[in-house]
FIMAR-601724 format. One line per field, with one value per residue (C-alpha): y, x, z. Coordinates in steps of 0.5 Angstrom, whole numbers. Layout:
c2 [Y ...] $
c1 [X ...] $
c3 [Z ...] $
This chain:
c2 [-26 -30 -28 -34 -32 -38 -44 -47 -53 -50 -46 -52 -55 -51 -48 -55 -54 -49 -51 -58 -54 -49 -56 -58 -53 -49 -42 -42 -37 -40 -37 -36 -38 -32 -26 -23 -18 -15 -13 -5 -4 0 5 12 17 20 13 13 21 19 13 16 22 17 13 7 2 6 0 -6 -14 -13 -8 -13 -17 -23 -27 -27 -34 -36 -34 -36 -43 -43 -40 -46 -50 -48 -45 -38 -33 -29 -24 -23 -20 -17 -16 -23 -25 -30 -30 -33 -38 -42 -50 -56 -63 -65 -58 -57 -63 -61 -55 -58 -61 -54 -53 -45 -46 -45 -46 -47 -43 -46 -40 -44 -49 -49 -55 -51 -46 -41 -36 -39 -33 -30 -24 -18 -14 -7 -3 -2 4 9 14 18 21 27 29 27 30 34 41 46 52 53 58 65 64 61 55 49 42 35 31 28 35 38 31 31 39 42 48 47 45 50 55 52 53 45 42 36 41 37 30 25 19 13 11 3 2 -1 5 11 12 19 22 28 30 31 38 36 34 38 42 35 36 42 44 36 34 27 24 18 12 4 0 -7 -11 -8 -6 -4 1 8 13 11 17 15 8 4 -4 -5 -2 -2 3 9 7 9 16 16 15 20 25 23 24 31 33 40 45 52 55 53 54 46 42 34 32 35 34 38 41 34 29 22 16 12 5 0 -7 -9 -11 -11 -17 -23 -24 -27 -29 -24 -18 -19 -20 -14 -10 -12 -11 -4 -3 -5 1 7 5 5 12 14 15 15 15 10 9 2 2 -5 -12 -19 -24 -29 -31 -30 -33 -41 -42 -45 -38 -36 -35 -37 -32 -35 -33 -26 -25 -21 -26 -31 -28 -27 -19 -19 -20 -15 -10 -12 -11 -5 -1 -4 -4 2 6 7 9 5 6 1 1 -5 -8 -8 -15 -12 -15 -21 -26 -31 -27 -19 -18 -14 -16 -17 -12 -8 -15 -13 -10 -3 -1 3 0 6 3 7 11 14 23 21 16 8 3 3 -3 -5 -4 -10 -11 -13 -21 -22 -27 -21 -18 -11 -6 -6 -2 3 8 11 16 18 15 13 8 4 4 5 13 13 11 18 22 19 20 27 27 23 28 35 32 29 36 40 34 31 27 24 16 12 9 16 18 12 13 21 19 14 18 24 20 21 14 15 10 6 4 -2 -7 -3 3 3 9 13 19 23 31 35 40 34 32 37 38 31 32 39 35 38 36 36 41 37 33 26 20 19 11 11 2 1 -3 -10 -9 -4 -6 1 7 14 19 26 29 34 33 31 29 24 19 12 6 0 -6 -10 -16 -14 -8 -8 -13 -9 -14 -8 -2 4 11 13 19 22 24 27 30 23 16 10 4 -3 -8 -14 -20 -22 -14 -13 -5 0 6 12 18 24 31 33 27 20 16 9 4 -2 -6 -9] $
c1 [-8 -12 -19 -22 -27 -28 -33 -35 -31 -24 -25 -26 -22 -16 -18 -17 -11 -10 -13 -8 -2 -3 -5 2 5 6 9 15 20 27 32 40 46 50 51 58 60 64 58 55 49 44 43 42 47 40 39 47 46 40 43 50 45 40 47 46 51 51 53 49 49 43 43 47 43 42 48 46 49 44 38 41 42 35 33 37 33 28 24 21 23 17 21 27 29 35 33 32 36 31 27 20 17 12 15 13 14 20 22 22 27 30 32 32 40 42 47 46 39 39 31 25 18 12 7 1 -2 -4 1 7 8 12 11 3 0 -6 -11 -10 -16 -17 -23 -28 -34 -29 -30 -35 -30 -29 -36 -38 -33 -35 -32 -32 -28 -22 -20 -22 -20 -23 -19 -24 -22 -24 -26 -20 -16 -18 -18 -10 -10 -7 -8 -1 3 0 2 10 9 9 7 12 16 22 20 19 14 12 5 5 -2 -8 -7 -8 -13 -16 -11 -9 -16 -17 -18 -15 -8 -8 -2 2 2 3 9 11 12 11 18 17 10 12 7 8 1 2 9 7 2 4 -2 -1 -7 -12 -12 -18 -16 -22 -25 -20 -16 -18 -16 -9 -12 -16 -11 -6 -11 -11 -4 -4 -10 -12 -17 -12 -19 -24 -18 -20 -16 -16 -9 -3 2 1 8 11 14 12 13 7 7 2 3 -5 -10 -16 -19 -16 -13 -7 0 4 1 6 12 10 9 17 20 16 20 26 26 23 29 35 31 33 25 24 17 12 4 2 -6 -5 -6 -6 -11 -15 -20 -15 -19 -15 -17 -10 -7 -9 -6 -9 -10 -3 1 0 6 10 15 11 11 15 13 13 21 22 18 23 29 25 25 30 36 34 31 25 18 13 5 1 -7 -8 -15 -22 -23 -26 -33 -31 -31 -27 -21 -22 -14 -9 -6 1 5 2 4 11 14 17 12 6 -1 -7 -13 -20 -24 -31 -31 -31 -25 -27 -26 -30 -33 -29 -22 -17 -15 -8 -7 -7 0 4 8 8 3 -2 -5 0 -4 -11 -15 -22 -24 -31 -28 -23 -16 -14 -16 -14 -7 -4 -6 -2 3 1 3 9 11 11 14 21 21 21 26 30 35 30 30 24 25 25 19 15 16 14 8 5 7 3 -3 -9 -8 -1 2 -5 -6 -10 -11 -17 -14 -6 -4 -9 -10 -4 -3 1 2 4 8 13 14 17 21 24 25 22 17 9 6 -1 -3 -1 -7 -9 -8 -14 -14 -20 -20 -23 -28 -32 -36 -38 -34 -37 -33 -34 -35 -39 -48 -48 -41 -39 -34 -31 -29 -25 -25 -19 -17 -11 -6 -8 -13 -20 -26 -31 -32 -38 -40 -43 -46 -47 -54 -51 -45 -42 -42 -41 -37 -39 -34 -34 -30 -26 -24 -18 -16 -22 -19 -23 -23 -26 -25 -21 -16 -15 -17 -13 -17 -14 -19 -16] $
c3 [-56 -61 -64 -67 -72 -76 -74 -67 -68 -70 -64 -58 -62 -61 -54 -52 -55 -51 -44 -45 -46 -40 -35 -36 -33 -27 -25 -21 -19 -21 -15 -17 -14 -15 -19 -24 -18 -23 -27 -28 -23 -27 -22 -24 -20 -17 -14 -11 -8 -4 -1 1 4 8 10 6 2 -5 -8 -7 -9 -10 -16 -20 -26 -27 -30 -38 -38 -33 -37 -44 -41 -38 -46 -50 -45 -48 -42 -43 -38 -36 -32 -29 -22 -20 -13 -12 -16 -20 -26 -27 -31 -34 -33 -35 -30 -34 -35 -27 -27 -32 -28 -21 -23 -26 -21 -22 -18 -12 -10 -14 -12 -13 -16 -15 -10 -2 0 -1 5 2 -3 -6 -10 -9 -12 -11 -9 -13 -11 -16 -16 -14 -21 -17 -12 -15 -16 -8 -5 2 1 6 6 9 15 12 5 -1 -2 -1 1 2 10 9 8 14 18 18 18 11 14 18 11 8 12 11 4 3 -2 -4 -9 -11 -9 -14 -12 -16 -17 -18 -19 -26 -30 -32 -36 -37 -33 -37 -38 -31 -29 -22 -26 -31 -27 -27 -35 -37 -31 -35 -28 -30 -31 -34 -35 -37 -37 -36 -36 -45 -47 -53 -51 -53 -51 -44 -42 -48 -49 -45 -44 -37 -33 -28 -32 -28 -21 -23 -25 -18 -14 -17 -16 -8 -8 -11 -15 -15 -20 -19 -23 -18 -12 -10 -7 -6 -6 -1 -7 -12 -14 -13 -19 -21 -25 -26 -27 -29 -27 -27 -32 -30 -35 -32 -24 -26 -22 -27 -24 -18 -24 -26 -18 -17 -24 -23 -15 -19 -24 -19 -14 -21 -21 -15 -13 -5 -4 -7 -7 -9 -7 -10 -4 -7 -2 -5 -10 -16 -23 -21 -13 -14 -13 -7 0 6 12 16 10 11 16 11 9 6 -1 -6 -7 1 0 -5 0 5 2 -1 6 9 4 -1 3 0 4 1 3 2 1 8 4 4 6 13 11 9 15 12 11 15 15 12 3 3 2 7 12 12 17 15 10 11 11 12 13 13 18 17 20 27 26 27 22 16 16 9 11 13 20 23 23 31 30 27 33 30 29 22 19 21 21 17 15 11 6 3 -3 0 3 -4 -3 4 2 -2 2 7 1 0 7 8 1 5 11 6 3 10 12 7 10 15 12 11 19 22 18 19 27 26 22 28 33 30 30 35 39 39 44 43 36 35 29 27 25 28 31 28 24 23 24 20 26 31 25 24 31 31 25 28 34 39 44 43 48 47 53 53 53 60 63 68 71 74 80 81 84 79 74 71 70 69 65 64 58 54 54 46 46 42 44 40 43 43 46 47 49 50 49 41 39 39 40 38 36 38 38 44 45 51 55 61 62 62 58 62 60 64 64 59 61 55 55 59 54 53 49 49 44 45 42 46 48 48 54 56 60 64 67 73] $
């Protein structure tokens, strides 16, 4: 970037310049028509290995390059690619009116996507949302001891019930996992990732917001550049020397990808995301954590979605998350977004839209919904978010530690694929079959967890279905004086209304009947009661 230093009127005058040359042109994605089928995937052998052990295609279309002639031809068009996809076989680019006509007649173009503006339906962009003020965790973390020794770990640990992969000797060793986040400022003096360091389990870091950046650890560009760091340390921190643990894999492997900037909200932090996915898949990573959504509110309105075009089809990057789950194999976890609050929007970002990804929401200590975490779209016929868990600072850090999660079930379980490991997880969460919008099946047990990977049957009770008649307006259940239930109301199966606490008084809470409730589900302690109003 340009620093102007000189007088006031050469700055209007050439920022002017600036603003004239950028009004006249747009970003599109130029979709191809087809690809040399005797070109070389670059797919490292890694990546060939685990797809004849998941049963996939080991050599697929969509891991050949975009035909070089192609891209020269746009390039002695005088278009700027801006980046290449070999997924969607598409490159990105920056056109102006006369170049976008000019491509239209290229008989290699297949379709042509507008980045930008709401009359277009398919593909508009959006912001991503990141959550901010989360450097505090570390210091904030409510550590308790653990059983009888000394090891003391977060809330959210003991929530999920670390101590059953502990006693499996779990800790995600042999698995690598890709972190596609805003940077990693810082992260190799954190106490609680010194271990990554020193036993060099990062294998490889590219940074795709600056290429030329060399010091990807001590080089501060925003404020952002910590939010990587952060979420690294959700998915495997661990102080050996003061035995505290605040991640669950902690012997894993990863490579780190940085695909935003925090200085400026722009489409080209998608762009970076895909080429990012692009490069971990080659590398024959299965597990990937981006605590990264796109919404609305980018720096030009134009840019972003609207609440319907979260139907995990829409965007570009919600393609690439399709394809990445569907045909590589990969297990993604996605942070559902912190737009709860906000009235005007409440759902889920994409990529935690696509069907097949994980989107983890956020719970408080008794399992509701924290107030900021994004909701499922009610049009989508599957359940988002697919499952959340304890997080005070966004479901940014609510998502590795389902990673964490997902690593120690990978590494008990190798030949599991992303689809069996998807339906273990739900079906170990506390709502299990009644998941809801609010927090999807709920929160996951690493006990129910490894049970189900071992195939066998859950001695734990099943929810009990209770339907009240017609003619009851209220209904008492039993329960503990003191004990605390939560409760959601539904208007359906899995839409809630509302959620509350309810504490009990007597030695039972009673729940009166609602008529835009037709599903109340009620957690307790000890069970999960399912009511039906007749």
């Amino acid at each position: 970037m340009i620093r102007f230093t000189q007088i006031f009127s050469f700055f209007i005058f050439f920022s002017s310049i600036i603003f004239q040359a950028e009004a006249q042109q747009s970003k599109y994605w130029i979709m191809l028509t087809d690809k040399d089928v005797h070109a070389k995937p670059a797919i490292s052998e890694k990546c060939k290995e685990n797809r004849r052990v998941l049963g996939l295609e080991e050599n697929q279309y969509s891991d050949l390059p975009v035909k070089k002639n192609y891209s020269n031809h746009l390039e002695s068009a005088g278009i700027q690619l801006l980046v290449k996809s070999k997924w969607l076989n598409a490159v990105s680019a920056n056109l102006s009116d006369a170049q976008l006509e000019k491509v239209k007649k290229f008989d290699f173009v297949k379709e042509i996507i507008p980045i930008v503006g709401h009359a277009v339906l398919t593909n508009v962009s959006s912001k991503k949302y990141i959550e901010k003020n989360v450097s505090k965790v570390l210091n904030t973390a409510n550590l308790e001891s653990l059983n009888d020794d000394d090891l003391r770990v977060d809330f959210v640990m003991k929530q999920i019930g670390i101590e059953h992969f502990l006693e499996a000797g779990l800790n995600g060793r042999g698995i690598n996992i890709g972190v596609i986040d805003a940077g990693f400022y810082g992260a190799n003096d954190t106490q609680t990732l010194k271990h990554l360091f020193d036993r060099k389990q990062i294998l490889g870091v590219k940074d795709y917001v600056n290429p030329k950046k060399k010091d990807y650890f001590g080089e501060r560009e925003s404020a952002s550049d910590f939010h990587g760091t952060e979420v690294l340390n959700a998915i495997t921190g661990r102080n050996f020397k003061e035995n505290t643990q605040i991640g669950l894999a902690t012997n894993a492997n990863f490579y780190l990808a940085r695909t935003d900037s925090g200085n400026k909200e722009f489409r080209g932090e998608e762009d970076n995301w895909m080429a990012a996915m692009e490069w971990m898949d080659s590398l024959g990573v299965r597990l990937i954590n981006t605590s990264l959504g796109y919404a609305k509110g980018f720096s030009n309105p134009k840019e972003s979605y609207t609440p319907e075009q979260m139907d995990g089809k829409t965007s570009v990057i919600a393609r690439a998350a399709k394809m990445a789950v569907d045909e590589k194999g990969i297990v993604l976890v996605v942070s559902a977004g912190n737009e709860g609050d906000d009235n005007s929007w409440r759902i889920i970002s994409t990529p935690a839209d696509v069907d097949g990804v994980i989107a983890v929401g956020a719970t408080n200590e008794l399992g509701m919904k924290m107030g900021y975490s994004s909701i499922g779209p009610e049009f989508l016929t599957y359940m988002k978010p697919n499952v959340s868990c304890f997080s005070l600072f966004g479901t940014s850090l609510a998502a590795p530690v389902i990673t964490g999660f997902v690593a120690c079930i990978m590494q008990a379980y190798p030949t599991l694929n992303n689809k069996e490991i998807r339906s273990i997880l739900e079906k170990s969460a506390n709502l299990y079959p009644y998941g809801n919008n609010f927090i999807g099946f709920g929160i996951p047990s690493a006990k129910r967890a490894l049970t189900l990977a071992a195939k066998k049957i859950l001695t734990d009770s099943a929810p009990r279905i209770i339907e009240v008649a017609e003619n009851e307006k209220q209904i008492e259940l039993p329960m503990s004086v003191g004990e605390i239930a939560v409760v959601f109301h539904k208007k359906n199966a899995t839409h809630v209304v509302t959620q509350e606490s309810v504490k009990a008084k007597y030695n039972f809470i009673p729940l009166k009947r609602n008529p835009s409730v037709k599903q109340t589900t009620i957690m307790t302690r000890e069970e999960v009661i399912e009511l039906i109003w007749k």
